[in-house]
N, C-alpha and C positions, 0 to 999 in steps of 0.2 A: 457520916461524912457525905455518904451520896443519896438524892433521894431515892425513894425508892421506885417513885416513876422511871429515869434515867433508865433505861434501857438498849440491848443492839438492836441496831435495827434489822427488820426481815429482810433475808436476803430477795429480792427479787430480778426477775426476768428485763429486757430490754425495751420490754413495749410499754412501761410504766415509771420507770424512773422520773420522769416528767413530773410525779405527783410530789408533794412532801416524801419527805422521808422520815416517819416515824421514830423513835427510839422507845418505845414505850410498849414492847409485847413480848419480850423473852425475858429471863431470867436479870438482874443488876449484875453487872460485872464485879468481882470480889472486891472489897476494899484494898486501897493501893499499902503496897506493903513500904518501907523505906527504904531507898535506894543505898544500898550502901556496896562502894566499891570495890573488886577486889585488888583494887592496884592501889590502895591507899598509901601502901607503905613504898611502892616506888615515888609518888608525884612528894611524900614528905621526908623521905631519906634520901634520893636519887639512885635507888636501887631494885632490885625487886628477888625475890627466893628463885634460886635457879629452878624449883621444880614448879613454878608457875607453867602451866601449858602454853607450847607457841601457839601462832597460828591467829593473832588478834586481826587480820585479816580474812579469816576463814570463815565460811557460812556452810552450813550442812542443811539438809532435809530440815523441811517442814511442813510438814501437811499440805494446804493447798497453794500453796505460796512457792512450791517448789524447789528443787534441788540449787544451793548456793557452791556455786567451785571455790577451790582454792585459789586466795590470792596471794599476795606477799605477806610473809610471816615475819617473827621478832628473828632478832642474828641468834644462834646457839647458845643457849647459857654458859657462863667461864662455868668451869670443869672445877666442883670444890667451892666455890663461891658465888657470891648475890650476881647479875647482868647488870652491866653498865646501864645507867641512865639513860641514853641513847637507844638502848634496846626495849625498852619498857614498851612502846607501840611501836606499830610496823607500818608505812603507807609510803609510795612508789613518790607523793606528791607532797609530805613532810616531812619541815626538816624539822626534828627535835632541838632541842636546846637545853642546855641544861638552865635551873634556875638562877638570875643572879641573885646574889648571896644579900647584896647591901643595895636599900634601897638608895637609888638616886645615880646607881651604874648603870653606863649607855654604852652598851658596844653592837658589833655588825648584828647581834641576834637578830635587833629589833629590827632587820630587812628580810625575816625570814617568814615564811609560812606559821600561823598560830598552830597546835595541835590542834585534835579536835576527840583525841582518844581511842579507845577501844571499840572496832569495829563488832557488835553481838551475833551470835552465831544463827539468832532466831529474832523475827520480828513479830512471831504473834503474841499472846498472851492477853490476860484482864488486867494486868496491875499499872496503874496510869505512872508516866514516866513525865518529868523534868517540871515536877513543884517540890517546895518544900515538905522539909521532915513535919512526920506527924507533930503537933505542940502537945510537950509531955513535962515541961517546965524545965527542960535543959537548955533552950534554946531560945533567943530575942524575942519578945512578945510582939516587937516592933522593930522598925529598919525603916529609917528616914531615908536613905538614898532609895529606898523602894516604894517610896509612895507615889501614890498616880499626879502627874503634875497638871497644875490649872488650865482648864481648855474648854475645848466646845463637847455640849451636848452628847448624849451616850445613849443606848438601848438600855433602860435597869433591869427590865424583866420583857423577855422571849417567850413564843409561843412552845418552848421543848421540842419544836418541831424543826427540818430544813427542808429547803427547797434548790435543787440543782440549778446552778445559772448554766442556760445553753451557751455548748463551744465543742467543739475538739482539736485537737491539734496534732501536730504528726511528732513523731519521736526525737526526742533534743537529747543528744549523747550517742557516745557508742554503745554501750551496756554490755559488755562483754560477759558479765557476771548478772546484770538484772535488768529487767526495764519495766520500771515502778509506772503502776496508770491510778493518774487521781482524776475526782471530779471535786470542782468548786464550788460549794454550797454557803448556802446564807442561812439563819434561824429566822424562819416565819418570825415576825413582827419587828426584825429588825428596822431603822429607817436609816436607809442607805445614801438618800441624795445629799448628804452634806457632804459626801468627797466620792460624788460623781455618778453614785449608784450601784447597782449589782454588776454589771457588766466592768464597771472600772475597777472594783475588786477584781475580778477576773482575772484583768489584766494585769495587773498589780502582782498578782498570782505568778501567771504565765513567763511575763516578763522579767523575772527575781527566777524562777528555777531555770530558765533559759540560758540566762547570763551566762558568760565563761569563768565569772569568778564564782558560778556558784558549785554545787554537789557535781555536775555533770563534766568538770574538768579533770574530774577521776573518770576514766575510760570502763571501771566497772560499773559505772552507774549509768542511766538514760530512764528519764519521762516521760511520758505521754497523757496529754490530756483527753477524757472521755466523759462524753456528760448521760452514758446506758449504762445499763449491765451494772458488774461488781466490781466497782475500783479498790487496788491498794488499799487506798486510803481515801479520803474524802477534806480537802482542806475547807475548815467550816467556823466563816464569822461569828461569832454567838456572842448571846448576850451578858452582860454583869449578874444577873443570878444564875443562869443557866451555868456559865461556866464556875461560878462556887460547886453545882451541883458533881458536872462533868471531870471538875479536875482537885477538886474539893477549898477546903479554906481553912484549915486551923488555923497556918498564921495567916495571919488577915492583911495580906498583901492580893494586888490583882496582878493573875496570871494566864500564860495560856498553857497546854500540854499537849503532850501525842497521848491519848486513851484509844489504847489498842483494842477492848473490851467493844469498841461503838465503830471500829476503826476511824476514827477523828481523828485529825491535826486540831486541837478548838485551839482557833485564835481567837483574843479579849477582844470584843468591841471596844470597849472602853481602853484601852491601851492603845487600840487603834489609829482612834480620836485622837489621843491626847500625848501618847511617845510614854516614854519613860527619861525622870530625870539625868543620866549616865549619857543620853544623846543629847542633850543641849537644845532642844525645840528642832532639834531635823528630824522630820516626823517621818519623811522618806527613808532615809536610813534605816529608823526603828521598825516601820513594817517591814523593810527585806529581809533585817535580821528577825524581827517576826517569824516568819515564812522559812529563812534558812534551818534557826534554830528549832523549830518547831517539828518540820520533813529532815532534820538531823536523827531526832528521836525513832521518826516512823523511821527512816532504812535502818535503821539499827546503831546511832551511836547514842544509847542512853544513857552514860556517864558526864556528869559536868564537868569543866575543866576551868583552874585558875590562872589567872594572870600566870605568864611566864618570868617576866621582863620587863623591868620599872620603865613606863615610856611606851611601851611598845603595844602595836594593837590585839587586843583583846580575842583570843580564841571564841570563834563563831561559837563552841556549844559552851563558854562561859556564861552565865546568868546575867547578864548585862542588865535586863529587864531592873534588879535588884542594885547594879552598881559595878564600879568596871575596880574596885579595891579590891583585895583580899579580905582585908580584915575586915568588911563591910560583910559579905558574902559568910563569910566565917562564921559570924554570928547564926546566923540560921544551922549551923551544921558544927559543932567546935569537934564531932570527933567524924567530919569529912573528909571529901579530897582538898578542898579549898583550904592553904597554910596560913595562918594567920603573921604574913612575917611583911607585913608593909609594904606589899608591890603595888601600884597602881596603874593600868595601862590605859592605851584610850579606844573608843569604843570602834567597834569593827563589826560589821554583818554580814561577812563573805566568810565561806570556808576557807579561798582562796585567795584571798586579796589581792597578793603578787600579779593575779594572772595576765 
């Protein structure tokens, strides 16, 4: 699945990041395992085992990334039995919902906050987060809502390598709990000027984590851009084979991922380009949500999440990319979190919409 070039890259010093940024000198990050949840049984019963641990707000130690405090946790499990539905996640900034039952019911939900899941206790590791399960033949060999729609021109093939676009920026959030610093990088041989260049990615960047509807309207959260030293994370254009490489391809859909192994956000070029059909040709939209869903992963919400609420907008760490149904989404995963019970909402790239 990965080649074996793909590599993390060397950590280096502040007087050099200016050069490319290699991935091609340490060991390959372990092959991605499949994501599989442990709150499956609450998103499809509306329930969850009382001795599920609280604390889906909590973050602890982790090497160099540093001590995560405690934030708002799940309500106490009932005493004897499963926690209500409502308790299944914990967030100061969501309002849960339960699911409607029958498609084609509208009520006040759908003015509510999407989920977006279980906040992870750790963000480092190798194992790439937010593609499809391995293809092992239980699952859709194909998914028409998930094809790349007709458009302009693409990167096919990258040089494996990136380069930092200069910027910095000063901290957007309070960060009470983190303050996440990325740099914005591009894969040597991409060609940028068909929507403005590397600096207009940049912004594109900038301006999407900045937002009030996005991550940073959680007061645990704050970013800061830096284009030295070792960032967080690194959000990074790549190319159509590069990103087979980086976030792999069994099913043969185009995607992008957080691969924590390389620390990359790899956004698709070619998704870029061109949206995904679920947004309707607003190609703006689909990059925020790019960019949102993507740095979802890196802080740590690497669970997807499905349609709530027939109508209603689409939980930012849903697979949009693939389709804003269920039963579409489903197919890649039948014994996932995604229900196959006919909700379809419409498309959203904010964690926050409401804000």
């Amino acid at each position: 699945m990965f080649a074996a070039g793909l590599r993390r890259a060397p950590r280096t010093g502040s007087d050099d990041r200016a050069a490319s940024t290699s991935v091609k000198s340490v060991p390959a990050p372990r092959s991605r395992r499949r994501e599989r949840s442990r709150i499956n049984h609450c998103v499809r019963n509306g329930t969850r085992p009382a001795a599920t641990s609280a604390g889906p707000g909590t973050r602890a130690p982790s090497g160099r990334r540093g001590s995560r405090a405690a934030s708002a946790g799940s309500s106490p499990p009932t005493a004897g039995g499963p926690t209500p539905y409502r308790s299944c996640w914990s967030s100061p900034f969501s309002s849960w919902s339960t699911r409607s039952g029958t498609p084609g019911h509208r009520d006040h939900r759908r003015d509510r906050h999407p989920r977006f899941g279980t906040l992870s206790r750790d963000t480092d590791g190798s194992s790439v987060i937010g593609v499809p399960p391995e293809a092992d033949g239980n699952f859709a060999a194909e998914l028409p809502s998930g094809a790349l729609p007709e458009g302009g021109p693409f990167t096919a093939v990258g040089a494996g390598t990136w380069h930092v676009v200069p910027g910095a920026g000063p901290k957007i959030g309070e960060g009470t709990e983190r303050e996440f610093t990325y740099s914005v990088e591009i894969e040597d041989g991409v060609d940028t000027s068909g929507f403005g260049g590397d600096e207009s990615f940049g912004r594109m960047v900038d301006q999407t984590l900045s937002n009030p509807k996005s991550w940073t309207k959680d007061p645990r959260f704050a970013f800061r851009r830096v284009d030295q030293g070792d960032p967080d994370f690194r959000v990074s254009l790549t190319s159509q084979m590069t990103i087979r490489e980086a976030c792999g391809y069994d099913i043969q859909l185009e995607v992008s991922c957080y691969n924590p192994g390389i620390d990359r956000v790899v956004l698709n070029e070619p998704r870029w380009v061109r949206g995904a059909i679920a947004f309707q040709g607003d190609i703006g939209s689909y990059r925020q949500y790019q960019i949102n869903h993507e740095v979802g992963h890196a802080i740590g919400y690497q669970d997807h999440q499905p349609c709530e609420t027939e109508g209603g907008l689409a939980p930012v760490m849903m697979q949009q990319t693939f389709g804003t149904a269920n039963n579409d989404i489903a197919q890649l995963d039948p014994e996932g979190i995604v229900p196959m019970n006919g909700l379809t909402c419409r498309f959203n790239p904010w964690p926050f919409p409401r804000a």
